[in-house]
C-alpha positions in Angstrom: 0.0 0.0 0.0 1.1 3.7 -0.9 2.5 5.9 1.7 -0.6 8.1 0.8 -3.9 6.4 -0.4 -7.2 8.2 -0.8 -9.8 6.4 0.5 -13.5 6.5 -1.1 -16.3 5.2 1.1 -18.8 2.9 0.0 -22.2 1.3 1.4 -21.2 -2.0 0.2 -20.2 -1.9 -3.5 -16.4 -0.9 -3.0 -15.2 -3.8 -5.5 -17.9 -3.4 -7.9 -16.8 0.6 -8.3 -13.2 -0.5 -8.3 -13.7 -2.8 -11.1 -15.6 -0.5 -13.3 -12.6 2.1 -12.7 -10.3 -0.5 -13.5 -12.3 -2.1 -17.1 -12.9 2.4 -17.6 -9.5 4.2 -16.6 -6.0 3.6 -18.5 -3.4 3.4 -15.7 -6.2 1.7 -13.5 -6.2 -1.6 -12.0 -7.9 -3.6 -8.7 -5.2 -4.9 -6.2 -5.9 -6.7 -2.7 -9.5 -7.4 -1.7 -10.0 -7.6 2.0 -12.4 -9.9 3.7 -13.7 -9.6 7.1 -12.3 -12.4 9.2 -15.2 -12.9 10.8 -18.5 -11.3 11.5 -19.6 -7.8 12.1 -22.8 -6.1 13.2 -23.1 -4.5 9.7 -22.0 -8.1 7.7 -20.5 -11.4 7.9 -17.0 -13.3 8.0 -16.2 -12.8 4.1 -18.0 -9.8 3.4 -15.7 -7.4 1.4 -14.2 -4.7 3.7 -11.6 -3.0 1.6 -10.6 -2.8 -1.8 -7.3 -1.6 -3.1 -7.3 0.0 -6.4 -5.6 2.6 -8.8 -7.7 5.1 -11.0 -5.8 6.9 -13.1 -2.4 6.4 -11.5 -3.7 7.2 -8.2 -3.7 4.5 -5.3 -6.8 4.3 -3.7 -8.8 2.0 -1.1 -12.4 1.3 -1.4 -14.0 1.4 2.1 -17.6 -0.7 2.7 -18.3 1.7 5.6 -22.5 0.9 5.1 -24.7 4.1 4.2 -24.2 6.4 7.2 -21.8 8.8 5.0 -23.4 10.0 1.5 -20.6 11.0 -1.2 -21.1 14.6 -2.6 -19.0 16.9 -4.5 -16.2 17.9 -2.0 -14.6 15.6 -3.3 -13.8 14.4 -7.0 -11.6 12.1 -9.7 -10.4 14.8 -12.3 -9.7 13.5 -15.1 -7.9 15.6 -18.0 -8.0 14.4 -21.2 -6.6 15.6 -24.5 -9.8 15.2 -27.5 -13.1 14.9 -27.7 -13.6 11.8 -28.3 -11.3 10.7 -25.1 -13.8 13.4 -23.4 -17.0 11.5 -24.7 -15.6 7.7 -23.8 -15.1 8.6 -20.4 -18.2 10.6 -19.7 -20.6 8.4 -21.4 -19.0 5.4 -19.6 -19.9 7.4 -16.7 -23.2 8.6 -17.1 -23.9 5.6 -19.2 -23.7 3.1 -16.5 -26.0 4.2 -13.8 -24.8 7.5 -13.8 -25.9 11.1 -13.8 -24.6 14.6 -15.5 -24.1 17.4 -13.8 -22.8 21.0 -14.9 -19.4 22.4 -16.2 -17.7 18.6 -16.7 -18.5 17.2 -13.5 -20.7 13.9 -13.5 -21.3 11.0 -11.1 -21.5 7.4 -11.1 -23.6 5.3 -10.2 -22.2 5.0 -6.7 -22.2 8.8 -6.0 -18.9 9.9 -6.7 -18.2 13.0 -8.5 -15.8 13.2 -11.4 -15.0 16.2 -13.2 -14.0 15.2 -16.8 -11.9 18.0 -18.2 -10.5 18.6 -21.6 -6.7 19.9 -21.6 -8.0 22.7 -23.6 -10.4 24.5 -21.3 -7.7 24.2 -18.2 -5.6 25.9 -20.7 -8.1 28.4 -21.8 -9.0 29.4 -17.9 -4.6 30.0 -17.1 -4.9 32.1 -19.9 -6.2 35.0 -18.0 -7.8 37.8 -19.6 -10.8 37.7 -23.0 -10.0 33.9 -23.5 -10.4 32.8 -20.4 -13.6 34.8 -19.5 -15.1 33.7 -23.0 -14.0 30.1 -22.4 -15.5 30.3 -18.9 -19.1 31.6 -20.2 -18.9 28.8 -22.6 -18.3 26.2 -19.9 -20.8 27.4 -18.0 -23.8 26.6 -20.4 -22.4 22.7 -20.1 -22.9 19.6 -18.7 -20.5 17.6 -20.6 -17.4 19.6 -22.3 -17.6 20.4 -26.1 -14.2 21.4 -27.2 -15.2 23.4 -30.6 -17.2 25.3 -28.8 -14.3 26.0 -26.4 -11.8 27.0 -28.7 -14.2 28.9 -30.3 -14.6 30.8 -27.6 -11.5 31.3 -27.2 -10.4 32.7 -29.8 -13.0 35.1 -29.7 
């Protein structure tokens, strides 16, 4: 295990989200899957506990913690990516599987978690600073899911 691992709560379905990050993410991958040892007043011996995985190149454990904590968007994956159609795979895989769009890039799956899913271009449009970034920002802004053209197009004015 990393030095420093985020770790994403779950009601019960810790492996099944770590999978689908795995099968959806380059750079992603499911490690050790811990078991309880024996049982629990939430579960039984053999229950998943924790799952490690890696989204993205990030280490990460899964945590079935039950549903006393909700996930909400203080906390994200942000995922940059360089084209459109890298920006449409990993959105619709999102949204497409149980999950829900949101505004200016950011989506969740099916388990709750927020992702922001952010084309290289806009980042770079927003450090910009002045016309550009205020035009790409107004374009951004009428989104849910992040059309490049109509980025650069903004732009550029």
């Amino acid at each position: 295990m990393a030095k420093n691992t985020i770790c994403v709560w779950y009601d019960k379905d810790a492996e099944a989200a770590a999978r689908f990050y795995a099968a959806t993410f380059p750079d992603s991958a499911v490690g050790a899957v811990i078991r309880a040892p024996g049982d629990y007043p939430d579960g039984k011996q053999g229950d998943v506990l924790v799952v490690e995985f890696t989204v993205a190149g990030i280490p990460c454990i899964g945590l079935n913690g039950g549903p006393a904590f909700k996930h909400n968007e203080a906390f994200s994956f942000q995922i940059a990516t360089d084209d459109q159609e890298e920006t449409d795979r990993y959105w619709n895989a999102i949204v497409g599987n149980g999950g829900q769009e949101s505004e200016c890039g950011w989506c969740k799956d099916k388990w709750g978690v927020s992702w922001q899913i952010t084309p290289r271009v806009l980042s770079e449009a927003l450090s910009a600073g002045s016309g550009q970034a205020k035009r790409a920002f107004d374009a951004m802004m009428t989104m849910s899911k992040i059309d490049i053209a109509t980025i650069e197009a903004a732009r550029r004015g």
